[in-house]
C-alpha positions in Angstrom: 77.9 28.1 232.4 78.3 24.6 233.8 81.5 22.6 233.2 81.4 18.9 231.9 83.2 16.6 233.1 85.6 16.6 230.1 86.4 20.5 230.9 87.5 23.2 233.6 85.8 25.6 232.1 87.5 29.4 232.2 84.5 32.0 233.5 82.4 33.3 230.4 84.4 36.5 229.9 87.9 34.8 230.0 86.2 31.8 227.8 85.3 34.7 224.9 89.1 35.6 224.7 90.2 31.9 223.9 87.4 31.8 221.7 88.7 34.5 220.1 92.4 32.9 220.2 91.1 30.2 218.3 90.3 32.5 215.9 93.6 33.8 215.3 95.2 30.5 215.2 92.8 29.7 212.1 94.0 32.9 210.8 97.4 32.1 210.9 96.7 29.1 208.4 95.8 31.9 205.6 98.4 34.2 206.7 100.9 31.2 206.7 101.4 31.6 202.8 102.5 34.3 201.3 106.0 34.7 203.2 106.0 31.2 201.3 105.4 32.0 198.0 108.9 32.5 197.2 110.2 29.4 198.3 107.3 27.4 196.9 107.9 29.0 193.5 111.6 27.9 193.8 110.9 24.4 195.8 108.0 23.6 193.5 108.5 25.5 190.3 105.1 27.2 191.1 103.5 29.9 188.6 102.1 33.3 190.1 98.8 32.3 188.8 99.4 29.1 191.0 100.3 31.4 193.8 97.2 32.8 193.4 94.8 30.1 193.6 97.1 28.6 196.6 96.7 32.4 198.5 92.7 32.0 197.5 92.1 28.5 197.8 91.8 28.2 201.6 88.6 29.9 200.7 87.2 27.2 198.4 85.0 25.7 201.4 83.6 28.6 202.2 83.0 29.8 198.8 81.3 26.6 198.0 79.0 26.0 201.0 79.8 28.6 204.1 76.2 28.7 204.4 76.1 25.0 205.0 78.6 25.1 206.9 77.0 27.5 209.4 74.1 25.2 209.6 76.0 22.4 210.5 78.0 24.6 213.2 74.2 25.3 214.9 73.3 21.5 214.6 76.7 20.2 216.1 76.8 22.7 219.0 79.1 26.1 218.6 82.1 24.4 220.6 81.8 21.0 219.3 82.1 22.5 215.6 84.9 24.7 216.3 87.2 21.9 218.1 86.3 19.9 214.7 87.5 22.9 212.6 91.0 23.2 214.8 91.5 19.1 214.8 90.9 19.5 210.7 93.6 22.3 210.7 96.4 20.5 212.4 96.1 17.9 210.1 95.9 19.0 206.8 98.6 21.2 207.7 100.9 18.6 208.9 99.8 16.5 206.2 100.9 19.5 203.6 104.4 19.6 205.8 105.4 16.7 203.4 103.3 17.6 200.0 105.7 16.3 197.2 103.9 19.2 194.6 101.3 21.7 194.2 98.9 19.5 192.8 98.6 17.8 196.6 99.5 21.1 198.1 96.1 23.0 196.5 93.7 19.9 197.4 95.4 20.2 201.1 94.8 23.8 201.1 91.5 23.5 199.8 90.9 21.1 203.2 92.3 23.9 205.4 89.7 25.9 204.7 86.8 23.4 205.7 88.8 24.2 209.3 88.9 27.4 209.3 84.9 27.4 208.3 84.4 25.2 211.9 86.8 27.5 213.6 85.2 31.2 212.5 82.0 30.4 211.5 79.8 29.3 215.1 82.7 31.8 216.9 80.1 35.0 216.8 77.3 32.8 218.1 79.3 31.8 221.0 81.2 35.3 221.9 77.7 36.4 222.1 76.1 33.6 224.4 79.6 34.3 226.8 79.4 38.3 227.0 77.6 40.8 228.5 75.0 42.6 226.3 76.7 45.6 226.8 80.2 44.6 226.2 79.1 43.0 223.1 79.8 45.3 220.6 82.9 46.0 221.4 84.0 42.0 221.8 82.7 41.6 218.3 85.5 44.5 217.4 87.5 42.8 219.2 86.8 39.3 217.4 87.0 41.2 213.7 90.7 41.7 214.4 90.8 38.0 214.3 92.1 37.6 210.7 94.5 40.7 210.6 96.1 39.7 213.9 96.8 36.2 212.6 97.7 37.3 208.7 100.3 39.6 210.6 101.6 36.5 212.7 101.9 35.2 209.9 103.6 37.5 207.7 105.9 38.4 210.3 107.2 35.2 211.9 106.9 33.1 208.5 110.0 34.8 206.6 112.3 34.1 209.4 110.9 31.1 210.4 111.1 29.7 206.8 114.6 31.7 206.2 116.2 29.0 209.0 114.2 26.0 208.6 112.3 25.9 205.5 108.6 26.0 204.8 107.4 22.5 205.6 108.7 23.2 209.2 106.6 26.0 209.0 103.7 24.0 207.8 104.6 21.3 211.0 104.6 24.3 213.4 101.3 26.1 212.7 100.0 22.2 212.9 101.3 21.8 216.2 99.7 25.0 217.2 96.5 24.4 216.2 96.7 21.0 217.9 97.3 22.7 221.5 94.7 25.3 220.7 92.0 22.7 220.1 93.1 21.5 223.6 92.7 24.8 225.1 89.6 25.0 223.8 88.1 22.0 224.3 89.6 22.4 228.6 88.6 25.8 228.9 85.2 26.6 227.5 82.0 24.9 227.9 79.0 24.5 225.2 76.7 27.1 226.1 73.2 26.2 225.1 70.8 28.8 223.0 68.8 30.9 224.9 65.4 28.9 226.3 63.5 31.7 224.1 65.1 31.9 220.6 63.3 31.3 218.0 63.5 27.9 216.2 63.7 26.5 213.0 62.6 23.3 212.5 64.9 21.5 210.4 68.3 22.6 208.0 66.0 23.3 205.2 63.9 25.9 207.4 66.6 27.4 208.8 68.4 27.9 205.4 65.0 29.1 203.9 64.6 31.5 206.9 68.7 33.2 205.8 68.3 33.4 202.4 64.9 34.4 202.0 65.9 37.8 204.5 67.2 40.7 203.1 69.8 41.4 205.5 71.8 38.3 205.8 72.5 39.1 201.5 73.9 42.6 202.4 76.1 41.7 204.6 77.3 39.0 203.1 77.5 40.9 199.6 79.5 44.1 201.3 81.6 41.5 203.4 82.6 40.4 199.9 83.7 43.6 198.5 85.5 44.0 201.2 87.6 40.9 201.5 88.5 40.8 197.8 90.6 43.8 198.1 91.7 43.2 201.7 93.7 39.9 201.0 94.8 40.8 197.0 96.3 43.8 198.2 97.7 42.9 201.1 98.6 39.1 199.9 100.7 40.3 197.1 102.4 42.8 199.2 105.5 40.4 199.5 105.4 39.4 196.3 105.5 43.0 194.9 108.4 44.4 197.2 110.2 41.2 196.5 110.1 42.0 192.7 111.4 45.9 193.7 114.5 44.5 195.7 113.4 45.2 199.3 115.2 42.0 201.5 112.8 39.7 202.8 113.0 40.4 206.6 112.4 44.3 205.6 109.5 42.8 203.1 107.9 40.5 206.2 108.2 43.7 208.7 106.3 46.1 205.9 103.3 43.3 205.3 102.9 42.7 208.7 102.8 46.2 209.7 100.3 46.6 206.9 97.8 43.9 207.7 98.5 44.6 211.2 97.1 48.3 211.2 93.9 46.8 210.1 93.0 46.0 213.9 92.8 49.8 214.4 90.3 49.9 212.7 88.6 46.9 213.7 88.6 48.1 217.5 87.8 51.3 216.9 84.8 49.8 214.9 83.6 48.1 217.8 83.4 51.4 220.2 82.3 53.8 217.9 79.4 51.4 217.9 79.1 51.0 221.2 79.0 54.8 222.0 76.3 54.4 219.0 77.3 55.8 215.5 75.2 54.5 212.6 76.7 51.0 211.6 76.2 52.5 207.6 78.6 55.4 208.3 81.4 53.6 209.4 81.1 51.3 206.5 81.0 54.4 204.1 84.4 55.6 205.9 85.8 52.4 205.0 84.9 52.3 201.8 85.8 55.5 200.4 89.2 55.4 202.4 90.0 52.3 201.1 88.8 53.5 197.2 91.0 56.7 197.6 94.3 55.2 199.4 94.3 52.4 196.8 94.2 54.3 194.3 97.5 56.4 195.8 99.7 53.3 196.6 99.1 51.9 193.2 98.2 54.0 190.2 101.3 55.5 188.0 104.3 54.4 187.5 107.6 54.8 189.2 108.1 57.7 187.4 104.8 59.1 187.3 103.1 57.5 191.0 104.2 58.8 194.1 107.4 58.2 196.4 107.8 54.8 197.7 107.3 55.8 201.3 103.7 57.8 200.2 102.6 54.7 198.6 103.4 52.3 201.9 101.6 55.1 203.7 98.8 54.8 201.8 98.7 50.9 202.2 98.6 51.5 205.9 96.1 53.8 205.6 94.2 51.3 203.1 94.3 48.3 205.3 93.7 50.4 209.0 90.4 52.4 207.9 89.0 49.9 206.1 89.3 47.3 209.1 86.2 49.2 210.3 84.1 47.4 207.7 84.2 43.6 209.2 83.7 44.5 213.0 81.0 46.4 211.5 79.5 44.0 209.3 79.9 41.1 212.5 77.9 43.5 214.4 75.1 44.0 211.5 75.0 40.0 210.9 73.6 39.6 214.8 71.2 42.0 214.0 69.8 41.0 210.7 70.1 37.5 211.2 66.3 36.6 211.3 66.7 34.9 214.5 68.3 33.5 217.4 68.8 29.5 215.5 70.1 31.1 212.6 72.9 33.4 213.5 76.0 31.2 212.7 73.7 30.3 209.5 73.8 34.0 208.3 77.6 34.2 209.5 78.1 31.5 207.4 76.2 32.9 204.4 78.5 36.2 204.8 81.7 33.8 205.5 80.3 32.4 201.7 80.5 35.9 200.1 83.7 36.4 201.9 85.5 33.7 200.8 84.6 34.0 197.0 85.7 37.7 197.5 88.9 36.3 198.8 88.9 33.4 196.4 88.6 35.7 192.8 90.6 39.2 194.0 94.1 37.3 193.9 93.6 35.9 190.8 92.2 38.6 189.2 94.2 41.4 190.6 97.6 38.7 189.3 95.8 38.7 185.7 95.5 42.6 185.9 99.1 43.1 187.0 100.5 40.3 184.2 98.3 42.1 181.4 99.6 45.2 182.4 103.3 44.4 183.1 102.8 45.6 186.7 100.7 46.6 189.3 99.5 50.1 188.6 96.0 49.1 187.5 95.5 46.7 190.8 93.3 50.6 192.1 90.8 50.1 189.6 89.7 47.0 190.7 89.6 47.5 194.7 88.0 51.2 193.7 85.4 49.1 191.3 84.5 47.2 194.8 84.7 49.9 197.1 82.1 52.3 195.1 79.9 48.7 195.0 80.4 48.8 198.7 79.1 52.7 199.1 76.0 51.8 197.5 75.5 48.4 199.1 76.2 50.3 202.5 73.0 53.1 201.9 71.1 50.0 200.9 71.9 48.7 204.7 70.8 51.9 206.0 67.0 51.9 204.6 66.7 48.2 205.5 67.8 49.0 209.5 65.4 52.0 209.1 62.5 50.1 208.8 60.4 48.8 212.0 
């Protein structure tokens, strides 16, 4: 890898880990809000069903066109796309820093997440064209703990942060931030052109024709959904519920952190237990099942009737650690189904599609469950509906990697 004359490029190893930085700082943008939920409801007389839509809105980009989007990431050049996404971030959050209402807030939001797209999207591509073969399973583990890591930044910084100065400073800061990490990025890592022998597709249309007429990009973009529905409702709510029980809001921030925080165990672990070579299908049965059966403890019954508080947290832990498996996993399975070399961030960005409507309807529908019910104890039968979709969507991955 050659450096231009616009960067001092870091060596390809060191490059993948601000790659990977970059990732977490577009992380930080979905884990910005729900510390904030509080004070928007009080600032901005916001509903819970508007809290919501604002927790799953960031995903409305990718829900809409993620696919797109990773077409556009191959055609612009992996770097170039992911600078773009970081520039877009700082300034939609600065420009939310001084939203008058929700109405502005929700379109802002809504433009967030066409960063965050550029950001995470051509990422993959480029870990892979700056690693090793053999290190690159367990850098893809490494990159899955992207969104944890920066959704427990987030939710542990943003409660104190917003306690002393209020949640447009908080909005200024993480613009700030993403503003010096597009400069890091754009000084410390070079484009690194496609391998001479990929395979190519001749035009957007060809290369979207090429995704979605595979079998594998649709798995792993359908399991990635399951997955990321009850990730973020369950741990995106987390504040709101403990708030509701009492708990003070710097014990609250600790407890959500912690909880999507334990979600890189499993992420990492992911990545070697790949690389020492167990099935990519098992581990994404382990996280399923886990996350059915630990859901299930943290929320069915009542106070009365459920478990001790301290049970239930345990089982969030255990919830959000195990199932961290599944993404790492899932990164890993997209570079090998993809149906070539041109098409990888296409078939990350048809995944990042099913993702982000998995993320865009389990808020919402989980907040309908618990306002129907009067509470949360039914919020297990939706994340076990998705997990046992999961199981069966995770045997489906097995007989496709079977055949030649």
């Amino acid at each position: 890898m050659h450096p231009t004359s616009a960067t001092v490029s870091a060596p390809p190893r060191a490059a993948a880990w601000i790659v990977f930085a970059a990732g977490v700082c577009a992380a930080l943008h979905v884990g910005k809000l729900p510390p904030a939920i509080g004070a928007l409801q009080q600032a901005l007389g916001m509903s819970l069903l508007e809290a919501g839509f604002l927790l799953s809105l960031v995903q409305a980009a990718g829900m809409a066109a993620g696919i797109a989007f990773g077409v556009v990431a191959d055609a612009l050049g992996l770097r170039r796309s992911m600078l773009l996404g970081l520039v877009l971030l700082a300034a939609a959050s600065a420009a939310g820093a001084s939203a008058p209402g929700v109405p502005l807030l929700l379109a802002l939001r809504a433009l967030e997440g066409f960063g965050f797209l550029m950001v995470v999207l051509p990422a993959p591509g480029l870990i892979r064209r700056l690693v090793a073969p053999q290190r690159l399973s367990l850098m893809l583990g490494v990159w899955g703990t992207y969104m944890p890591l920066g959704a427990a930044l987030g939710l542990l910084a943003g409660p104190l942060w917003i306690a002393e100065l209020g949640w447009r400073h908080w909005w200024a800061t993480l613009a700030a931030l993403s503003a010096a990490m597009a400069l890091w990025l754009w000084r410390g890592v070079a484009e690194v052109p496609a391998p001479p022998t990929a395979a190519r597709a001749d035009s957007v249309v060809a290369r979207v024709a090429l995704t979605l007429g595979s079998t594998g990009p649709w798995l792993v973009a359908l399991t990635f959904a399951l997955y990321s529905s009850q990730w973020l409702a369950v741990i995106g709510f987390l504040p709101v519920i403990y708030g509701a029980a009492g708990v003070g809001a710097g014990t609250t921030g600790v407890l959500t952190a912690l909880a999507a925080a334990v979600n890189i165990v499993g992420n990492l672990g992911s990545g070697r237990l790949l690389q020492q070579g167990v099935p990519a299908p098992r581990l994404l049965g382990i996280g399923f099942g886990v996350m059915a059966l630990a859901a299930a403890a943290a929320f069915a019954g009542t106070a009365d009737t459920g478990l001790p508080p301290a049970w239930r947290y345990a089982a969030v832990l255990l919830f959000s650690m195990v199932g961290g498996m599944i993404p790492a996993t899932l990164f890993a399975l997209a570079l090998r189904l993809a149906p070539g070399e041109q098409t990888v961030s296409t078939t990350v960005g048809w995944m990042q599609q099913w993702s982000a409507f998995g993320q865009f309807a389990g808020p919402p529908l989980v907040a309908w469950l618990a306002g129907r019910a009067g509470g949360w104890h039914w919020t297990w039968l939706a994340t076990g509906s998705a997990s046992l979709l999961g199981l069966l969507l995770a045997r489906r991955i097995a007989r496709t990697l079977r055949r030649p």
